[in-house]
Residue, then its C-alpha position, 0 to 999 in steps of 0.5 A: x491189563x485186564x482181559x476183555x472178552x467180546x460177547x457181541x455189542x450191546x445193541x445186538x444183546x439188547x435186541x436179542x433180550x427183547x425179542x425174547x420178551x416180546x415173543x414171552x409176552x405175545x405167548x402169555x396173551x395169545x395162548x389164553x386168548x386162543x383156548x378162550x376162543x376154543x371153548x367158549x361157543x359162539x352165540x351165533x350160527x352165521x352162514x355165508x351171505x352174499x350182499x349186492x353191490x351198494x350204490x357208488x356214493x357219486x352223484x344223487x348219493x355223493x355225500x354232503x354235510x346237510x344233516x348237520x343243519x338239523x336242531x336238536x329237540x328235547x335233548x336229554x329229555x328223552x331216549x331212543x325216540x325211534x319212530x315219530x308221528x303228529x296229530x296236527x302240530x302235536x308229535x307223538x313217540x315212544x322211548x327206550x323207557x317204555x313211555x308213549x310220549x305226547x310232544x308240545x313245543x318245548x314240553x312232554x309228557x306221558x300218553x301211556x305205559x305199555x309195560x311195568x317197572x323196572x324199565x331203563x336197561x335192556x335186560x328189563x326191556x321185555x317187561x317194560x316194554x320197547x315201544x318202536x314202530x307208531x302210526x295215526x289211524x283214521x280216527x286220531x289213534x295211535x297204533x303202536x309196535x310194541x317190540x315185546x308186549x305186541x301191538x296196540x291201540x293207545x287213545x292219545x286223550x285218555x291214554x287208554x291202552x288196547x291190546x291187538x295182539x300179543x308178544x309172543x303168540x305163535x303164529x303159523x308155527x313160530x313165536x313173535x319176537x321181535x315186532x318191531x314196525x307197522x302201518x294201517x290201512x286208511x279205513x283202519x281195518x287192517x295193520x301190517x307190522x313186521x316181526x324182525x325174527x322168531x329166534x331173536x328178541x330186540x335186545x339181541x339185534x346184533x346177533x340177529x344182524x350177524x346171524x343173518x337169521x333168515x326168520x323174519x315175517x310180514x304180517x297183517x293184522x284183520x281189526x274185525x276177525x282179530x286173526x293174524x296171517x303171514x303175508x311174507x317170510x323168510x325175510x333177514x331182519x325186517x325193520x321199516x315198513x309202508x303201505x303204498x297208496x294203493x295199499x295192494x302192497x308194501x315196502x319193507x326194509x330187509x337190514x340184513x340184506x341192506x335192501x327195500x323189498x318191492x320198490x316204488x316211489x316218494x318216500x324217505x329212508x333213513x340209515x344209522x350206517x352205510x356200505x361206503x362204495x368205495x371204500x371198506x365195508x365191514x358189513x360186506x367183509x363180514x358177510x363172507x367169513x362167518x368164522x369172523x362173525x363167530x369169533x368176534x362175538x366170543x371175544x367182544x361184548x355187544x356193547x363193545x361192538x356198537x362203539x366200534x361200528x362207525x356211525x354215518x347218518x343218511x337219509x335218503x329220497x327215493x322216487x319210482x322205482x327206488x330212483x334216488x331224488x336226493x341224499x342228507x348226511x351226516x358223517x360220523x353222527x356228529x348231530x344226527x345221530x342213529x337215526x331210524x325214521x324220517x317224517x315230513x311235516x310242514x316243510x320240515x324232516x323229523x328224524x327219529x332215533x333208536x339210541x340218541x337221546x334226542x330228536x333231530x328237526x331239519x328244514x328241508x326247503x331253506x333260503 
């Protein structure tokens, strides 16, 4: 007989065997991952930021399924066609390729470029142009928010593009980056527009959103001296903006901070992403631990990082005193997607987009 020699059962040398690989392996991948981190710097300086306390999703805010009544119009036809306005029963908007866009039926077609080739890409973005925030002045022009180039006024017949004020100018000390949105007084004298940051450029609104750079103005623009001043600063992202109808005063978006700055009544709002309350809030969980902020940005690419912030399209009426009269949804973006800009026209809500390749159309007063 052969001797036999017990060396423990096979199961528990297995085992043994395999956790020696899997901590071989955890090393191999951690250790490189982690002198990564320690080298490479981080493209963002964040502080930390307190947010207030989003409203519950109960009630006026419970959430439902009415953008998913929306149409689609012009899909694939055109890109990020972030703000929307009309001139009769014709719509005007600008897309992600630089074009100011004259929009009939079924048809488009080419008011205006405000840049030069090559356009379509991000990186060519501050020499195409990046057409956002748009508004009709009292005598049927098109006042247009150029993110890089600056502001303008586009005759929508000719297409015949005037310059107001440059992208990049200094005002009061600090550059125009990021114009982003505007409105015109209703004798046309005056534009407010909104300059998201001085440090960043549209292309990185990520950083800014992470940053939280609290670098961001309100200014106006005088159409008979041309001369340029600050009416607000020190504002974290500033993105929509409307004259109220007495014009002595604004509403402003402020992303960052997920607020409306000097609240009144009988406008629309619209959000590409939401603070679910309940539930989790990255926003608010990344807000408080800037080492997070720092650390993500060196692992992950920016495009990386849109796809993993969870889409959720509201839209949401807000009455006297930013009292909510009633909310549109559309979890996970499944029609409406992105959405950047709500505008009533005729019984109908346009919504525009900063990324889709589409507008979204819903009848507000259905049978």
């Amino acid at each position: 007989m052969l001797p036999v020699f017990d060396s423990g059962s096979p199961s528990t040398y297995s085992g043994k065997v395999f956790q020696v690989v899997l901590g071989s392996l955890g090393v191999f991948l951690v250790l490189p991952l982690l002198v990564v981190c320690l080298i490479l710097e981080s493209p963002i300086q964040p502080d930390v930021l307190r947010l207030n306390e989003p409203p519950v999703m109960t009630g006026c805010y419970e959430p439902n399924l009415e953008l998913r009544d929306a149409q689609r119009l012009f899909e694939d036809q055109i890109l990020g066609p972030e703000s929307i306005v009309n001139i009769g029963d014709v719509f005007y908007t600008g897309t992600a390729d630089g074009k100011i866009l004259k929009l009939v039926g079924r048809r488009s077609y080419v008011v205006a470029k405000l840049g030069q080739p090559p356009c379509g890409s991000t990186e060519a973005e501050p020499v195409c142009g990046r057409p956002l925030g748009m508004r009709v002045g009292p005598n049927g022009t098109l006042f247009v928010a150029d993110a890089y180039l600056g502001l303008f006024e586009v005759n929508p017949t000719t297409g015949e593009a005037t310059r107001l004020v440059s992208g990049g100018q200094m005002v009061a000390g600090r550059k125009l980056s990021f114009i982003n949105d505007l409105d015109v007084t209703q004798d046309g004298r005056k534009v407010y527009f909104t300059d998201s940051s001085s440090r960043w450029q549209r292309r990185d609104f990520l950083l800014l959103i992470m940053e939280a750079t609290a670098d961001g103005r309100v200014l106006e623009y005088d159409m008979d001296t041309r001369e340029v001043t600050v009416v607000m600063e020190n504002l974290r992202f500033p993105n929509g903006i409307q004259l109220l109808p007495d014009e002595e005063s604004v509403l402003v978006a402020e992303t960052t901070m997920a607020r409306i700055r000097s609240s009144t009544g009988g406008y629309w709002v619209a959000m590409a992403s939401i603070r679910p309350n309940p539930g989790f809030s990255m926003m608010d969980f990344l807000a408080q631990r800037p080492w997070v902020k720092k650390l993500v940005f060196k692992i992950f690419s920016r495009e990386v990082l849109m796809k993993m912030a969870p889409p959720y399209s509201l839209v949401v009426e807000l009455r006297e005193g930013g009292v909510c009269a009633r909310s549109l949804h559309d979890p996970q973006g499944l029609v409406a997607a992105y959405v950047s800009e709500a505008h009533e026209h005729d019984g109908h809500l346009y919504l525009g987009s900063f990324r889709s390749p589409y507008i979204s159309r819903l009848q507000l007063h259905r049978p």
